[in-house]
N, CA, C and O of each residue as an XYZ file, in Angstrom:
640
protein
N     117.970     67.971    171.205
C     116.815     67.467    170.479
C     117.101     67.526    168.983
O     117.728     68.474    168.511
N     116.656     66.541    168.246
C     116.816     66.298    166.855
C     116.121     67.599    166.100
O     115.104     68.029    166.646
N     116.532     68.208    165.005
C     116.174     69.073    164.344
C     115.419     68.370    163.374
O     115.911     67.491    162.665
N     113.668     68.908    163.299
C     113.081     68.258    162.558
C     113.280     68.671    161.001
O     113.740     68.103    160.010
N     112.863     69.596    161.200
C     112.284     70.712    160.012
C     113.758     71.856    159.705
O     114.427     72.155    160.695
N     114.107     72.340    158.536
C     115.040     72.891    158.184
C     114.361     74.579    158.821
O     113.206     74.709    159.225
N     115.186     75.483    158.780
C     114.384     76.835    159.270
C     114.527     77.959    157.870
O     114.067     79.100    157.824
N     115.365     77.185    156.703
C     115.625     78.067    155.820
C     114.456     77.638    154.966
O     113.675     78.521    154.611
N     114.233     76.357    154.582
C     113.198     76.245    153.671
C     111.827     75.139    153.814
O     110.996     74.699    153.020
N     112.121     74.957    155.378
C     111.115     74.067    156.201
C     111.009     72.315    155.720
O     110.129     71.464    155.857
N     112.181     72.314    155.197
C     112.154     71.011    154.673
C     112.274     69.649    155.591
O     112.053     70.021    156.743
N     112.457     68.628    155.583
C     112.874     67.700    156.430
C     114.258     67.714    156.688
O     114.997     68.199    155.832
N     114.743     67.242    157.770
C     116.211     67.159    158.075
C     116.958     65.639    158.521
O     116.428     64.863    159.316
N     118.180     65.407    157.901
C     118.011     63.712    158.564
C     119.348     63.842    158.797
O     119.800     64.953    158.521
N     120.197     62.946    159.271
C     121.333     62.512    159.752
C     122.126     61.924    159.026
O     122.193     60.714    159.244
N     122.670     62.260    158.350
C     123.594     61.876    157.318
C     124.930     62.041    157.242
O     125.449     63.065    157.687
N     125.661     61.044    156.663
C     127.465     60.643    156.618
C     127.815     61.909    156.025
O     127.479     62.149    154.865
N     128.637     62.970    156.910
C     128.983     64.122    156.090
C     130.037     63.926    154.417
O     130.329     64.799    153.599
N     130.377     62.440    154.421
C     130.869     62.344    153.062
C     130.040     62.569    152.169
O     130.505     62.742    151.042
N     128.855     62.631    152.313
C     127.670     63.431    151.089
C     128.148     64.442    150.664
O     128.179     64.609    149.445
N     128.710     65.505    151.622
C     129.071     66.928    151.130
C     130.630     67.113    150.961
O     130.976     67.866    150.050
N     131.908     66.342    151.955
C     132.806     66.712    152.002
C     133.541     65.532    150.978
O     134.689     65.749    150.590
N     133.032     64.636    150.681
C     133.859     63.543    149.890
C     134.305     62.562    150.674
O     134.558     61.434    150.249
N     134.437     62.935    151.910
C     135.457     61.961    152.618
C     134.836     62.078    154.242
O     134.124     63.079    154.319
N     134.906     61.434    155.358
C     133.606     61.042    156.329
C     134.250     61.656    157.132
O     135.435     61.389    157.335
N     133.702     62.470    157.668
C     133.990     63.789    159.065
C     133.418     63.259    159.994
O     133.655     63.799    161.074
N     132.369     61.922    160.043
C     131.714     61.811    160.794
C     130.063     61.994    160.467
O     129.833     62.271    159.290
N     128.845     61.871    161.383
C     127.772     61.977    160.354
C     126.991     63.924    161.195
O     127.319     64.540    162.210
N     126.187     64.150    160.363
C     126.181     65.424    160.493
C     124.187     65.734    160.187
O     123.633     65.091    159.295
N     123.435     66.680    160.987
C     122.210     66.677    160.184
C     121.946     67.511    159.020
O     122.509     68.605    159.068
N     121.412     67.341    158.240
C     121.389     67.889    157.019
C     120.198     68.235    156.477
O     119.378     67.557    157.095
N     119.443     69.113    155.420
C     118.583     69.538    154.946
C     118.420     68.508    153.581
O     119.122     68.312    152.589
N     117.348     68.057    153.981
C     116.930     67.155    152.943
C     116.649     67.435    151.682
O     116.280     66.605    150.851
N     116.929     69.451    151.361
C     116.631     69.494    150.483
C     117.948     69.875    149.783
O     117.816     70.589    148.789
N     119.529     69.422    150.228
C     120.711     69.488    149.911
C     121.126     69.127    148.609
O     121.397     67.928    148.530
N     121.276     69.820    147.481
C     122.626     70.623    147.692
C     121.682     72.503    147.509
O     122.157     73.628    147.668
N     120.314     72.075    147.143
C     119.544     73.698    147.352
C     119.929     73.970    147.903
O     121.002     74.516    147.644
N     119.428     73.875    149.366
C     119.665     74.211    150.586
C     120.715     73.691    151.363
O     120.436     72.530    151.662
N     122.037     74.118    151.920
C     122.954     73.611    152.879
C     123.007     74.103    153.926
O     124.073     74.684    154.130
N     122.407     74.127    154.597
C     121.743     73.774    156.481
C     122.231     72.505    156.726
O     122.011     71.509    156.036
N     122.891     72.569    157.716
C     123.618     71.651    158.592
C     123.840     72.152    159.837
O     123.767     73.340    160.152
N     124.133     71.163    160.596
C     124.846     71.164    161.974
C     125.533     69.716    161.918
O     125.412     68.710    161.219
N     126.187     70.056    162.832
C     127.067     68.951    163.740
C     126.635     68.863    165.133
O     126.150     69.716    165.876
N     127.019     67.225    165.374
C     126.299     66.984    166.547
C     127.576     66.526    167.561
O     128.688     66.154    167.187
N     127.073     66.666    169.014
C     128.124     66.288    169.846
C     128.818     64.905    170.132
O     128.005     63.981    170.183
N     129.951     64.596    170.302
C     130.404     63.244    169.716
C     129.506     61.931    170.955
O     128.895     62.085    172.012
N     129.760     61.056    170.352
C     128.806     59.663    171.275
C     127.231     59.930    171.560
O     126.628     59.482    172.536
N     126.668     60.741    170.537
C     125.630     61.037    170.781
C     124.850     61.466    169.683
O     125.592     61.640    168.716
N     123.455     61.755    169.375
C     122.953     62.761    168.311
C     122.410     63.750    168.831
O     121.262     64.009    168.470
N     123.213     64.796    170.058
C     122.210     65.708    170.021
C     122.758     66.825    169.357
O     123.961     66.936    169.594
N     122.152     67.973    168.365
C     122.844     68.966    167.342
C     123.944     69.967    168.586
O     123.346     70.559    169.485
N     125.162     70.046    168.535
C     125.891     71.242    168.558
C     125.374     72.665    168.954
O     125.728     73.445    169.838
N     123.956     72.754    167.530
C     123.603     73.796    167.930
C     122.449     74.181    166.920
O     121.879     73.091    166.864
N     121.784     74.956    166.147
C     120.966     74.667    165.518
C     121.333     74.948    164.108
O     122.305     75.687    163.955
N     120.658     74.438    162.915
C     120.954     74.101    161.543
C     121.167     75.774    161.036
O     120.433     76.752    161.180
N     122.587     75.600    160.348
C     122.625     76.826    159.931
C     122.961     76.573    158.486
O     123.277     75.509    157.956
N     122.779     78.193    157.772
C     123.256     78.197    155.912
C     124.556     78.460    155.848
O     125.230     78.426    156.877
N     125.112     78.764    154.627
C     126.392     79.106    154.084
C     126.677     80.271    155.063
O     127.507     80.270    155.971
N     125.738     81.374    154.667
C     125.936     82.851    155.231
C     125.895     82.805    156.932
O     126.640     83.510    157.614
N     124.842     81.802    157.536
C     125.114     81.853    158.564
C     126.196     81.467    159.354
O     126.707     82.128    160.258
N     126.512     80.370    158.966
C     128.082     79.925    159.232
C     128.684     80.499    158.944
O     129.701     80.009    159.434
N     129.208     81.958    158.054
C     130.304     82.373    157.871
C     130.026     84.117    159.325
O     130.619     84.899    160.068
N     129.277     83.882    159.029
C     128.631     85.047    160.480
C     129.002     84.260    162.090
O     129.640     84.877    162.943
N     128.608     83.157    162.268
C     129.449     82.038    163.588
C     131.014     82.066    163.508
O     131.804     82.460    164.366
N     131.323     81.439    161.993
C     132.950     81.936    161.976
C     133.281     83.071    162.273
O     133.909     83.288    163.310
N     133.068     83.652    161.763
C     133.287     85.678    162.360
C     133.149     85.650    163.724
O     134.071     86.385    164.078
N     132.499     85.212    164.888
C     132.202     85.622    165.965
C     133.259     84.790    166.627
O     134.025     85.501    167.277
N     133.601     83.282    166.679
C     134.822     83.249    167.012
C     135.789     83.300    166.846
O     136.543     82.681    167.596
N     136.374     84.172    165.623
C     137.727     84.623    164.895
C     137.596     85.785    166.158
O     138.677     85.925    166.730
N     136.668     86.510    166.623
C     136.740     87.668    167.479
C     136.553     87.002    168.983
O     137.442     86.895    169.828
N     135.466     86.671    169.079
C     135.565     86.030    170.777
C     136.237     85.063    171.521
O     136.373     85.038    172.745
N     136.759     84.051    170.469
C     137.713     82.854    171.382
C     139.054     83.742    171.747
O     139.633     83.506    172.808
N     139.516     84.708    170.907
C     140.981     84.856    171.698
C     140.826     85.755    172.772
O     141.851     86.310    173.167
N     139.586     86.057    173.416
C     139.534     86.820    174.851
C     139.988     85.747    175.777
O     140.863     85.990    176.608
N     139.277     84.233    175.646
C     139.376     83.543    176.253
C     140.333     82.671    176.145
O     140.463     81.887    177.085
N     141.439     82.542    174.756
C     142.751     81.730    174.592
C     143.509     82.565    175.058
O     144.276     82.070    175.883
N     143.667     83.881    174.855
C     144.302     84.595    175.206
C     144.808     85.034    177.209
O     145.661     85.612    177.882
N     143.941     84.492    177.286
C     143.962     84.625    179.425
C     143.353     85.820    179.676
O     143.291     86.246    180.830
N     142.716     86.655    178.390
C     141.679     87.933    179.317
C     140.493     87.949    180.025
O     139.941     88.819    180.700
N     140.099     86.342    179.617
C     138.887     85.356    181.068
C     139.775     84.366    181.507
O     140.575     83.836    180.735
N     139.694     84.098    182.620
C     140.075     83.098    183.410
C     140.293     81.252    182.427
O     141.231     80.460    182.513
N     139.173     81.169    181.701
C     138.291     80.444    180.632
C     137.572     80.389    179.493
O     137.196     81.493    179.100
N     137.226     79.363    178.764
C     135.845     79.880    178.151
C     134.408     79.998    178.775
O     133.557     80.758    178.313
N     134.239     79.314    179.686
C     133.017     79.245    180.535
C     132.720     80.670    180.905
O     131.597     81.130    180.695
N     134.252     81.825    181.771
C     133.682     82.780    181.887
C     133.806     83.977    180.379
O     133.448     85.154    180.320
N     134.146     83.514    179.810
C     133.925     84.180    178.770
C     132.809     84.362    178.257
O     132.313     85.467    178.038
N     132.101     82.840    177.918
C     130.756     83.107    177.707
C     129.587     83.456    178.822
O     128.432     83.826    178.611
N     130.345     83.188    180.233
C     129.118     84.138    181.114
C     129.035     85.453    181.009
O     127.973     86.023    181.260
N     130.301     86.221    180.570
C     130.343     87.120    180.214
C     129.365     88.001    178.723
O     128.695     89.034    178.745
N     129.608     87.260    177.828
C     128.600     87.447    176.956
C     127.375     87.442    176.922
O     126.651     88.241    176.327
N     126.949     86.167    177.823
C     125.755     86.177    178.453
C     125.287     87.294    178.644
O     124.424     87.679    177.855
N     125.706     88.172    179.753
C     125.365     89.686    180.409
C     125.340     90.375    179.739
O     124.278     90.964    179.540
N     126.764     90.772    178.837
C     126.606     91.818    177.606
C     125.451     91.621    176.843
O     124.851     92.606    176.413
N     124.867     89.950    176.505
C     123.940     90.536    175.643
C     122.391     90.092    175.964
O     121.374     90.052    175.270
N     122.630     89.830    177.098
C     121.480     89.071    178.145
C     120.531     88.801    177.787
O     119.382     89.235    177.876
N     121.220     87.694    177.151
C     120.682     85.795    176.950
C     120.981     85.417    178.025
O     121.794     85.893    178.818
N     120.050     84.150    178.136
C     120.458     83.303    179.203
C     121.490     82.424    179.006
O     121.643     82.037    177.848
N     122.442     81.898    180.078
C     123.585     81.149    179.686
C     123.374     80.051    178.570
O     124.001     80.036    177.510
N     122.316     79.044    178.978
C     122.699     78.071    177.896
C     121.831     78.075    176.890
O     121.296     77.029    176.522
N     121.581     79.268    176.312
C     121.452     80.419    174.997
C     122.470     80.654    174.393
O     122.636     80.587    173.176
N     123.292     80.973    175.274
C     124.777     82.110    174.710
C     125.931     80.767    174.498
O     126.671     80.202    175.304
N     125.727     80.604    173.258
C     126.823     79.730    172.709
C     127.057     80.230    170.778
O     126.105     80.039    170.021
N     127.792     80.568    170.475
C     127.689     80.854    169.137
C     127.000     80.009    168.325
O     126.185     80.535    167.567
N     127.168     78.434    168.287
C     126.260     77.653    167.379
C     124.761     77.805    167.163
O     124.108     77.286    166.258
N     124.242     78.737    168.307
C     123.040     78.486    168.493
C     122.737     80.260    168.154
O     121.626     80.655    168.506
N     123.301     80.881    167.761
C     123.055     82.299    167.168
C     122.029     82.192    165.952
O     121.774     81.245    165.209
N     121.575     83.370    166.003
C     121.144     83.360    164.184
C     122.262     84.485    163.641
O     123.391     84.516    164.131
N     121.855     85.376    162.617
C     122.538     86.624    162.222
C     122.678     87.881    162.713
O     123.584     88.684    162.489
N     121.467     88.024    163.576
C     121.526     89.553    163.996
C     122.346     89.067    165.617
O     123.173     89.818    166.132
N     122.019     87.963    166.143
C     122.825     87.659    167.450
C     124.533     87.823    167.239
O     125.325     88.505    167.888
N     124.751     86.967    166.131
C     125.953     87.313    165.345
C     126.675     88.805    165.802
O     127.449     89.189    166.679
N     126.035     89.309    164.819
C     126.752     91.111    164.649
C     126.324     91.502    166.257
O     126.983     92.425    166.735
N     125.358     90.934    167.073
C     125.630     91.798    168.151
C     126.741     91.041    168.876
O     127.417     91.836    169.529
N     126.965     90.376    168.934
C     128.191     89.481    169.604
C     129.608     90.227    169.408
O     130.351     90.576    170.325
N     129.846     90.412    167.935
C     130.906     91.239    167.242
C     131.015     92.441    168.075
O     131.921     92.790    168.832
N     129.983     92.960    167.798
C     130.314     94.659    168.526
C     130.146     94.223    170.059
O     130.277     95.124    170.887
N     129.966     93.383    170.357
C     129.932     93.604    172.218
C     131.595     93.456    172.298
O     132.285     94.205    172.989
N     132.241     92.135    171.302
C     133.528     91.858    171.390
C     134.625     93.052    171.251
O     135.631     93.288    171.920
N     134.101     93.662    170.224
C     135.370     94.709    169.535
C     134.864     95.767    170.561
O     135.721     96.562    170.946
N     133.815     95.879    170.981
C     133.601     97.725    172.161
C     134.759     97.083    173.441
O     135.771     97.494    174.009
N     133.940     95.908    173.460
C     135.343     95.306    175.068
C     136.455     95.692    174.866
O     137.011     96.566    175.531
N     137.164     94.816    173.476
C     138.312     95.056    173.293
C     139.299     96.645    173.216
O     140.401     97.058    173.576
N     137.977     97.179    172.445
C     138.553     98.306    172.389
C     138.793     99.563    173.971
O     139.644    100.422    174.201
N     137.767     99.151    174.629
C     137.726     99.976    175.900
C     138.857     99.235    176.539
O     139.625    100.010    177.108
N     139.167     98.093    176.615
C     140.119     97.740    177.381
C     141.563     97.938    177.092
O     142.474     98.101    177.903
N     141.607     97.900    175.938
C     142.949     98.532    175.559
C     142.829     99.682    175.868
O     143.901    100.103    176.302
N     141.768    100.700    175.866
C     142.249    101.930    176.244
C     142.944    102.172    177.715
O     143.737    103.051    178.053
N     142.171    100.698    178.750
C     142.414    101.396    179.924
C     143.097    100.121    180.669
O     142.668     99.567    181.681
N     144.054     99.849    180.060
C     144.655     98.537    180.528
C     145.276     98.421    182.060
O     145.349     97.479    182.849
N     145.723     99.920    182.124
C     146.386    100.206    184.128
C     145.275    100.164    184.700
O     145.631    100.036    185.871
N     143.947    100.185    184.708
C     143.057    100.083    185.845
C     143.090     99.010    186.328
O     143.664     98.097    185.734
N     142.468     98.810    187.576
C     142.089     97.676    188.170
C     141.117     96.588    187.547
O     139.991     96.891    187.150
N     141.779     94.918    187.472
C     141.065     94.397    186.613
C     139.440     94.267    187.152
O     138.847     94.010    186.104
N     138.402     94.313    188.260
C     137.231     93.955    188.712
C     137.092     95.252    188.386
O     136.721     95.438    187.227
N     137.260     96.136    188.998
C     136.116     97.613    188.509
C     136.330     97.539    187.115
O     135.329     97.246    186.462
N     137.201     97.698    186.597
C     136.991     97.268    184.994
C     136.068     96.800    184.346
O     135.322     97.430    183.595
N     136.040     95.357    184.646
C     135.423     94.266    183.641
C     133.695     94.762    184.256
O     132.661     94.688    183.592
N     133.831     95.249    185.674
C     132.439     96.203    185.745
C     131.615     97.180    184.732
O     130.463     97.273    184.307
N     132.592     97.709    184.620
C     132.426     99.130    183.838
C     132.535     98.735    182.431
O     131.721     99.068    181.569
N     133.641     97.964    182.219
C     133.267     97.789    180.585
C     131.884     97.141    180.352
O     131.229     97.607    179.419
N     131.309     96.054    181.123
C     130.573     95.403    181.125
C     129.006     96.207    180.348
O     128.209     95.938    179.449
N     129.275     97.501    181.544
C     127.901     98.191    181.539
C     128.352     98.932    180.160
O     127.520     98.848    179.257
N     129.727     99.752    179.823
C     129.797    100.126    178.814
C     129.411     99.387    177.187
O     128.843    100.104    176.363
N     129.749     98.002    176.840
C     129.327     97.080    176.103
C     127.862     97.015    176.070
O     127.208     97.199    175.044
N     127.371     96.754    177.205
C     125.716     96.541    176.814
C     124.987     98.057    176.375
O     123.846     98.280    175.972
N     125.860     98.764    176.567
C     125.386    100.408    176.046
C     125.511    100.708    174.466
O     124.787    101.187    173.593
N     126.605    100.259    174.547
C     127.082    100.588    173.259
C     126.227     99.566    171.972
O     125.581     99.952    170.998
N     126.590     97.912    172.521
C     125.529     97.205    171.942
C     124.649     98.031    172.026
O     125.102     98.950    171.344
N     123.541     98.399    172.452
C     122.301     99.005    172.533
C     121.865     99.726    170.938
O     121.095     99.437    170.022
N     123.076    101.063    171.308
C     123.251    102.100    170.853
C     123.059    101.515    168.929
O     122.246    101.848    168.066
N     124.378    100.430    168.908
C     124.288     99.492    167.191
C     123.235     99.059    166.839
O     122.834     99.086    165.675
N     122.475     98.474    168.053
C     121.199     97.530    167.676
C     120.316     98.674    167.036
O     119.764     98.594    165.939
N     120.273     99.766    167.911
C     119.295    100.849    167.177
C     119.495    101.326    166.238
O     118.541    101.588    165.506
N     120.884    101.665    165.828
C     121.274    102.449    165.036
C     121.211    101.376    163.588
O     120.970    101.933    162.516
N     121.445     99.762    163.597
C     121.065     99.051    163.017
C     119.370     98.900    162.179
O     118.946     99.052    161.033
N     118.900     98.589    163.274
C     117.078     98.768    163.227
C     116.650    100.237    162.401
O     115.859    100.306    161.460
N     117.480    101.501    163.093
C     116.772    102.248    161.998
C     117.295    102.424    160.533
O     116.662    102.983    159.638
N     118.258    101.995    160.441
C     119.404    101.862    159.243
C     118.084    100.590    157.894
O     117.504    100.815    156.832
N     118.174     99.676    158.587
C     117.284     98.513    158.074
C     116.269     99.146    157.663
O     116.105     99.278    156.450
N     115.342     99.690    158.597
C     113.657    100.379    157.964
C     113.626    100.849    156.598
O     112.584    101.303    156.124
């Protein structure tokens, strides 16, 4: 669905030749009408206009970049089968529903929890790489959504 309204400064949003911003045509992209204030954008999926994912800022996009500098190489790497189960996987760790759990469609705090679900995996699994891979990805599973837990709170009271 078309993004009406911007979410950073509620402005209008329209569809525009990304050579507005990049100089040179990437293709067309939606944009915050109140650009270059505000740079909220998305990209939309090709042969089509529906958004990628929803309109994000500078900061938020560099928080999406961060999450797959950490989560795509579980799944380039062959430690999921895929990306599909990679992100069902995330799904659970951070239980969203599947077609929720896509990074484009994060805000900031989904962000940082994504990060730490990634780096607790990573890190438990390197610790215990001779186990068996299914009881594993069990156990880390439940371990990740713990540990997430544990940040989110420790976050929340940090914030107050």
């Amino acid at each position: 669905m078309k993004p009406q309204r911007c979410p950073f400064c509620n402005s209008r949003v329209s569809l525009i030749d990304s050579a507005k911003i990049f100089g040179c045509s990437y293709g067309f992209i939606y944009l915050c009408d109140r650009f270059p204030h505000c740079d909220a954008r998305v990209r939309y999926h090709p042969k089509t206009i529906i958004p990628m994912g929803t309109l994000a800022d500078k900061e938020l996009r560099g928080w999406r970049s961060l999450v797959h500098r950490k989560f795509d190489p579980l799944w380039q790497s062959g430690v999921f089968s895929n990306r599909q189960a990679a992100y069902k996987w995330l799904s659970r760790v951070m239980r969203l529903p599947l077609e929720r759990t896509h990074v484009a469609m994060y805000n900031i705090r989904q962000c940082q929890r994504a990060i730490v679900c990634v780096e607790v995996f990573t890190t438990k699994s390197a610790e215990r790489q001779n186990e068996n891979n299914n009881s594993l990805l069990r156990r880390l599973n439940n371990e990740v959504q713990s540990e997430a837990l544990r940040a989110r709170l420790r976050y929340r009271y940090k914030s107050s």
